[in-house]
N, C-alpha and C positions, 0 to 999 in steps of 0.2 A: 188439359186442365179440367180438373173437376168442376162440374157446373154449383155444387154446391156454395164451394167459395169464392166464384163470380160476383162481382158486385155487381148490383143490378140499380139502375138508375131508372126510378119511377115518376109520371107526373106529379106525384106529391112532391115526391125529395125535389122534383126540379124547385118544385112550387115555393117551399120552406127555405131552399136556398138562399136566397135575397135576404130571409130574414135573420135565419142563421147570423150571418152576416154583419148583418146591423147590426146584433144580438152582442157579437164578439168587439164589433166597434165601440159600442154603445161601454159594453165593461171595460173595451181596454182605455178610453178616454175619462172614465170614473175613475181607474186605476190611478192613471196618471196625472188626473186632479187633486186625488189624496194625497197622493207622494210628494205632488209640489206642495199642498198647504202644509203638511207634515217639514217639508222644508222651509216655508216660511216662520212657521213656528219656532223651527232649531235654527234659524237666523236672528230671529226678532229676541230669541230669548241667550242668544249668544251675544247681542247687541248689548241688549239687556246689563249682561255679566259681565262686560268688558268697561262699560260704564262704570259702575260699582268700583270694579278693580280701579279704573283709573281715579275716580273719585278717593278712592282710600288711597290712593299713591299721593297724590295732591296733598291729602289731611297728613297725611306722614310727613310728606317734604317741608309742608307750610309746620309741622309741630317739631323738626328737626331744625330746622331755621332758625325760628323760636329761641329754642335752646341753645343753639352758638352764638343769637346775638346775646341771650342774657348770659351766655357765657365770658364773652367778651366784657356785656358791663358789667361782669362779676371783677374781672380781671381788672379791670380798668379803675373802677373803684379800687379794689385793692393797691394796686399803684398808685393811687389819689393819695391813700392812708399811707403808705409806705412813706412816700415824699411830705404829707403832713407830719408824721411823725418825725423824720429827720432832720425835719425845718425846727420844730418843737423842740429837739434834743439839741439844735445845736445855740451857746449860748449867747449868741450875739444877737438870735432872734426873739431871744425868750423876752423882751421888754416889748414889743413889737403889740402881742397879745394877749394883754395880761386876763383875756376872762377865760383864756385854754390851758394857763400854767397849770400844772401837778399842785 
């Protein structure tokens, strides 16, 4: 083998070794600090949005409710009038209430 491309391990490099080291620890546990707050963020802000969404599903249901019940007391009333008027039309009732006659 050629001595040129021998690696040669000197008292420096031992020396620097350790810190190297640390060097690489030190970055890969910043790494992996960031990448969790970076996760806590896309959690917190996923949390965030999922709220919202169900909040709006909530206001939908409660304004869609809403509206079938006054659907129903639409209906309801309209059947109130239906059988007032019937009651009205027919003539055995019509002395009954005289301040609703025609």
């Amino acid at each position: 083998m050629n001595a040129k491309w021998r690696i040669r391990f000197r008292l420096s490099s031992l020396l620097l070794m350790p810190a190297m080291v640390a060097f690489f620890i030190a970055g890969w546990q910043a790494s992996r600090y960031q990448i969790r707050q970076e996760y806590e963020q896309q959690k917190a802000a996923a949390q965030l949005r999922r709220e919202e969404i169900f909040s709006q599903l909530e206001l939908r249901r409660s304004i869609r409710g809403d509206l079938w019940q006054m659907n129903i007391d639409n209906l309801e009333q309209q059947q109130r009038m239906k059988t007032f008027d019937r009651l009205m039309q027919d003539p055995a009732n019509r002395n009954l209430m005289p301040e609703f006659r025609n």
